[in-house]
N, C-alpha and C positions, 0 to 999 in steps of 0.2 A: 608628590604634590599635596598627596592631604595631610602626610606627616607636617610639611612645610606650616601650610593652614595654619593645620591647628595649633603647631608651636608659636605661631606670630598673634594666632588669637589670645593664647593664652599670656604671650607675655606682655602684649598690652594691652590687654583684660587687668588682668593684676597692676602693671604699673600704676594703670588708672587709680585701680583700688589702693596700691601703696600708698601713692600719691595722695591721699586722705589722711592716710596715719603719720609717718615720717618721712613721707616725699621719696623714698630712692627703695632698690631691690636689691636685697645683698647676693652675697653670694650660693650661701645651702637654699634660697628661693628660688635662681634663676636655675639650680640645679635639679630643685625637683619640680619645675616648670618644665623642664626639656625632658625628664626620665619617662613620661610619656609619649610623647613626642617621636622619640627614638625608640620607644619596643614598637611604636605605628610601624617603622620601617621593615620590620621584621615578622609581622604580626598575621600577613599573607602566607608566609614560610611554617610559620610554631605560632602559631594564633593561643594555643593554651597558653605559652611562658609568655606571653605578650602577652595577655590577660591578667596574669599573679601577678608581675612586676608592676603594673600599669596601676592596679590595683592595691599593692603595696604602698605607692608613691604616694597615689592620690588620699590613701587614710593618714597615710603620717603627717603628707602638707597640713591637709585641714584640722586632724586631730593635734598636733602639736602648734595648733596658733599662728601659723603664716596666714597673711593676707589672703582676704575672701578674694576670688575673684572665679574667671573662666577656667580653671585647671583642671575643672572634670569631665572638658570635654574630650579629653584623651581616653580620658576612661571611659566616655558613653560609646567613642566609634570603635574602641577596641573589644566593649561591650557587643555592640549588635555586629562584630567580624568574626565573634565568638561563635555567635549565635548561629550564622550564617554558614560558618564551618563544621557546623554538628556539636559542638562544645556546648550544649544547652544546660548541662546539670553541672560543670564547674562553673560557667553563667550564672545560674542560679544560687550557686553554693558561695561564688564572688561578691556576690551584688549585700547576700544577708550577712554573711562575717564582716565588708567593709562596712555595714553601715552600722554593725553592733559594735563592731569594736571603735568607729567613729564617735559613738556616743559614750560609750564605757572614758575614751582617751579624753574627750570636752570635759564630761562631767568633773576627772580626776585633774583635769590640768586648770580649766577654767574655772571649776568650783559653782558652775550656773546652772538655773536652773532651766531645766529642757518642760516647756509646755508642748501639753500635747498636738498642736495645733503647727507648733515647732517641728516637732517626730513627725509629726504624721505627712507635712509637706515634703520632707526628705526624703522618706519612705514614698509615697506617690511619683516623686521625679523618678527616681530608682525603678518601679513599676513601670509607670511609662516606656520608659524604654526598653525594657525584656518585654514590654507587651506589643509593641514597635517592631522588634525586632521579628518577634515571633510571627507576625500579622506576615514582615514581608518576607520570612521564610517560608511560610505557607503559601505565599505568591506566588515567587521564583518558583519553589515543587507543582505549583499549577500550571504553571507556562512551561516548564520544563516537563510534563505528563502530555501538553495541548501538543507542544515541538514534536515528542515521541509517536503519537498519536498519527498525529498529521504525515510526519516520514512514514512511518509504517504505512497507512493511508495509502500513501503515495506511489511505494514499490509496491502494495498488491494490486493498486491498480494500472501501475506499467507490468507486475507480471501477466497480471489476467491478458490485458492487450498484446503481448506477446505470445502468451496461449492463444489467445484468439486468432491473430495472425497465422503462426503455429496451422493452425487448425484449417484455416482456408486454403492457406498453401498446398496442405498435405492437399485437402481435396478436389481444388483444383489441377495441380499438376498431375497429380495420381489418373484424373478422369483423362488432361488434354494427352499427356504421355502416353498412355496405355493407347488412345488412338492414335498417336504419331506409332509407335514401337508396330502396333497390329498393322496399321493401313500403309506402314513404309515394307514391311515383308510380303501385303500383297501386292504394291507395288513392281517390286523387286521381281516375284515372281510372274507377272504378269509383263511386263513391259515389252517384253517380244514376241508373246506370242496373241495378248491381248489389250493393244495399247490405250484403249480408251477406258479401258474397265483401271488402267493404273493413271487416266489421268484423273478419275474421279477421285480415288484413293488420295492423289498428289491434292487436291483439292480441301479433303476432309484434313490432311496433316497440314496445310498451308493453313485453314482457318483455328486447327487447333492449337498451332505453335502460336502466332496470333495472339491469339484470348489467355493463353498461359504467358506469352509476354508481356501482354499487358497486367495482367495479376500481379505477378511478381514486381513488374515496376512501381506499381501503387504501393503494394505491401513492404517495397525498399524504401519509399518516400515514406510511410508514415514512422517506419523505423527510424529516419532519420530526423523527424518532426517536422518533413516539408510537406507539399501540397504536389501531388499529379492532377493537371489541367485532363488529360486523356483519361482519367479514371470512369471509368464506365458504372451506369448506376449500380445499385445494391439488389444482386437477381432474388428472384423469387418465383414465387408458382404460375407469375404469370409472363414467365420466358420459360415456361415448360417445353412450349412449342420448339423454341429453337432448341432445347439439347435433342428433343427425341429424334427432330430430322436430322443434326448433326449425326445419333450413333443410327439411325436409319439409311443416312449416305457412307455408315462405315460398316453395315450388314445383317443390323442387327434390328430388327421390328420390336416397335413398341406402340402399345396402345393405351390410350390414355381414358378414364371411364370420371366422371366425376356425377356424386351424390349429395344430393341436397342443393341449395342457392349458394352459391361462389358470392364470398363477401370479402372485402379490406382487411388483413389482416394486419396485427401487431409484426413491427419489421422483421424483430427476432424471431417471429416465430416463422415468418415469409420465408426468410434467410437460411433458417436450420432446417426449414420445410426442403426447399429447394435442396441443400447439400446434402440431405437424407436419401432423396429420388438421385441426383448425382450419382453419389457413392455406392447404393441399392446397383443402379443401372452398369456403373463401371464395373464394379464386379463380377454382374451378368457377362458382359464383352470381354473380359478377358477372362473369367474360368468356367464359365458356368457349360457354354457349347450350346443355348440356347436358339432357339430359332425365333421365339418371340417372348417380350415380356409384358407386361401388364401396370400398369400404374395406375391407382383407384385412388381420387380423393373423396371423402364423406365430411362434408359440412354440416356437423350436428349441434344444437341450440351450447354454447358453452365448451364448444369441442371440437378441436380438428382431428380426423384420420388417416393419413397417409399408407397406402400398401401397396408393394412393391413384390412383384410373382414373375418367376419363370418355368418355363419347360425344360428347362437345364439335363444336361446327363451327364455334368461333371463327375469325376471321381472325387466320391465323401470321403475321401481320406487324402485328398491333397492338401499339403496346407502350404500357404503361398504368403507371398509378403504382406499385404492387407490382413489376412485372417479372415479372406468371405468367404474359403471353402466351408461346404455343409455341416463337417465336425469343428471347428473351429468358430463357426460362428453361433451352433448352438452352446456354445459355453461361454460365461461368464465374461471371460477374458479371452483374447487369442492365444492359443498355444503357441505359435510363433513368435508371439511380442510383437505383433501389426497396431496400426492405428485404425485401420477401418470399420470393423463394428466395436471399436471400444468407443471409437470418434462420433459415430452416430448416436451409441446411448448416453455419450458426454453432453452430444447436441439437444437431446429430449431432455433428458434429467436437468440438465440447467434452466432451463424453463416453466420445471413442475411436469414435465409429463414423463413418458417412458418407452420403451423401444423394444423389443422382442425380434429375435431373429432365429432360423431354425429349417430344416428342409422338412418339406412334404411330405407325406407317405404316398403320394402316388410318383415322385420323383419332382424334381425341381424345388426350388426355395423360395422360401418367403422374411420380408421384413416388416414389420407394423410398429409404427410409430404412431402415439398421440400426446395431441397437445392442447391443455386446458386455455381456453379463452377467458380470462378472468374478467374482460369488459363486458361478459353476458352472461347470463342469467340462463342457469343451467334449467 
């Protein structure tokens, strides 16, 4: 279509113009009217030899004395296609040989004199459009840097949310399964010779299955980009209450101690707070062999403290799928390749604070996590 254009503009553009001198277009004009025209077609393909030719045409038209007219617009769009294709320095090498040798061919065939005011207009049109060109090359490469920009953007932040998810999953399911797995073998155990002690049991795995189906279904919607009406709020430290009775209905005592004025906190830090105490506590229930744990929070100017203690007499050398045995969790990483205290110092360290884990010397374990409150004034 622009090939078309431009050859209809140009051919009458020119007739017009002929139509001044001898009225009609012969034949070697209408030919090198269309030689641009037709390298247009081609010039998406081999933009360089669609530049020479174009460029050849257009100095012989005008240097050998054919009718002034629009014939150079084949060569302006073949110009900034040049431009636009990376060909910026045959562009440029294009632009100054036609227009020297355009003036070299005038002077020797026409015998006239070129004022400078003559040059220098020809020269400026020429300009113009490598400076055209180049402005909207420099565009495109911005919108094309904004597009790349933007995607990228984009996937880190569905990876992150896929971490994230990731990350709740693991600690929800980890905390409800570990009390379905426990409280279904004392069930098991129990069911003939102590029926009520296993309907309690059946109770604590009835609300844990529950709460872990509900998770999962939320975190299956958001994957899918829809909306759970049943999605239960965003817990925090102040549904403490209900986990400790929950692993307190599954055997395990915990006492909760808090220091300092209990304030609103930022959500993430509610959030990571809570699945910190979670994960601490699951741990305790399935390795630890503890009889009670301990859960302290310190609300200090600029600062929260979460600490998480048992009387555990697990064995320090088991290490288990989480990684919250005692050797295992004092290290770095889990020896196992677990998520559980890599997941929790993942939880601190996102936020600016940090997480320490590590057993006792007088026996049992501990976890301390804190996290800086940057809305206050340390």
């Amino acid at each position: 279509m622009v090939a078309v254009l431009v050859a209809a503009v140009s051919v009458v553009g020119t007739h017009f113009a002929a139509s001044k001198v001898d009225g009609h277009l012969d034949l070697p004009t209408l030919l090198l009217l269309l030689v641009g025209p037709v390298a247009l077609l081609f010039s998406r393909r081999w933009p360089a030899p669609a530049l020479v030719v174009t460029t050849v045409a257009t100095v012989g038209y005008y240097g050998l004395g054919f009718p002034y007219g629009p014939q150079f617009t084949a060569f302006a769009v073949v110009l900034v296609m040049a431009v636009l294709a990376g060909y910026r320095v045959l562009a440029w090498v294009c632009s100054v040989g036609a227009l020297t040798v355009y003036f070299l061919l005038y002077w020797a065939i026409e015998h006239g004199t070129m004022s400078w005011t003559w040059v220098l207009g020809h020269v400026a049109g020429v300009a113009a459009i490598l400076a055209l060109s180049e402005l909207y090359r420099v565009h495109r490469q911005r919108v094309a840097v904004q597009r790349r920009i933007r995607a990228e953007r984009q996937r880190r932040q569905a990876n992150e949310e896929r971490l994230r998810i990731a990350q709740e999953l693991h600690d929800v399911l980890a905390h409800n399964i570990s009390l379905i797995n426990v409280q279904a073998g004392v069930a098991l155990h129990l069911m003939d010779q102590r029926p009520e002690q296993a309907r309690t049991a059946l109770s604590v795995i009835k609300q844990a299955s529950k709460e872990a189906l509900g998770e999962m279904r939320s975190a299956l919607a958001v994957l899918r980009g829809e909306t759970y009406a049943a999605h239960s709020p965003t817990p925090g430290l102040d549904r403490l209450g209900e986990l400790t009775g929950r692993l307190g209905s599954a055997g395990l005592a915990v006492r909760t101690t808090v220091t300092g004025s209990p304030r609103p906190l930022p959500v993430e830090v509610d959030l990571a707070a809570y699945r910190i105490v979670q994960e601490a506590l699951t741990n305790v229930y399935r390795h630890a062999r503890a009889s009670e744990a301990v859960v302290s929070l310190a609300y200090r100017p600029g600062q929260l403290t979460v600490l998480v203690t048992d009387d555990g007499t697990g064995d320090p050398t088991a290490a288990h799928p989480d990684g919250a045995g005692p050797v295992a969790a004092a290290e770095p990483a889990d020896a196992s390749g677990g998520n559980g205290i890599p997941g929790m110092r993942e939880r601190a360290t996102a936020l600016g604070g940090s997480l320490t884990a590590g057993p006792l010397p007088g026996g049992g374990f501990r976890v301390v996590a804190t996290f800086p409150l940057g809305g206050e004034a340390p």
